[in-house]
N, C-alpha and C positions, 0 to 999 in steps of 0.2 A: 811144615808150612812152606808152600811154596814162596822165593824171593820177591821183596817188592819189585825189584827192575822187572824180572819178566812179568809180572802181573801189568806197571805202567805200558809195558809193550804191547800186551795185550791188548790194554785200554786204550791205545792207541792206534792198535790196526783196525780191533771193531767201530770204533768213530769215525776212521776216515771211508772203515768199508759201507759203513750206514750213510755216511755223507755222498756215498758214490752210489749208493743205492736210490737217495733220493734225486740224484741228476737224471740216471739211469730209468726212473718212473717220471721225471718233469720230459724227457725225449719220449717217450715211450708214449705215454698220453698228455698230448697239448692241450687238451679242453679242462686241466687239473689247473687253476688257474697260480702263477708264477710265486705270491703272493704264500698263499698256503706254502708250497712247497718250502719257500724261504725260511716261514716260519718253523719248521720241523726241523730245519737244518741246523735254525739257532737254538732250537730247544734243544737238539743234539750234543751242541758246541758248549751251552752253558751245565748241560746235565758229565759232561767230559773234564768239564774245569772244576765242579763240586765233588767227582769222584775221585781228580786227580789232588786236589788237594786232601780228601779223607786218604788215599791211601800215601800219600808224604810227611801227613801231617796228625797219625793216628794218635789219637787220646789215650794215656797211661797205657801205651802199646805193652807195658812189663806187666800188668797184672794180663792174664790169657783170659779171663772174663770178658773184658771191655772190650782185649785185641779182638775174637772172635765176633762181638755184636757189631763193629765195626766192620770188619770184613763182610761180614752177611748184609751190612748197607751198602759195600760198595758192589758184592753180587745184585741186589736186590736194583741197585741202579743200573746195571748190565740191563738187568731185563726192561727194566724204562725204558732205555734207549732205543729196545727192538720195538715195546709197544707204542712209539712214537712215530716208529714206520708204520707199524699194522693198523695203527688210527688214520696214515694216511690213506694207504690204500682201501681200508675200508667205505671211504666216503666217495 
């Protein structure tokens, strides 16, 4: 299993990179009005604090049952995080 620290790290570059993605699509197209954009940025930011806390703060991390179904939510929130850009630019 790979270490918590690099996984936070990780969680921490894709957030800021998703965060710069939506700057980088508020430039990109101004008729996307400011509003939305904001909003994805904060669903970003609060989806970042719920997975940072699952992976610090993992449930009976010592039985491998639990650890594993945990992990698979804090993947499973990775991928939130992207579809909360593709919902952007979808629209």
């Amino acid at each position: 299993m790979a270490s918590r620290r690099n996984l936070k790290k990780d969680l921490n570059f894709i957030t800021w990179e998703l965060i710069s993605e939506c700057l980088v699509y508020q430039i990109l197209h101004p008729e996307v009005p400011d509003e939305k954009i904001m909003q994805a940025i904060e669903e970003i930011a609060e989806k970042h604090n719920e997975l940072l806390a699952l992976v610090n703060a993992p449930e009976n991390r010592h039985d491998r049952a639990l650890a594993k179904k945990n992990y698979l939510a804090v993947r499973k929130g990775f991928l939130d995080m992207v579809q909360i850009i593709n919902a952007l630019s979808a629209s």
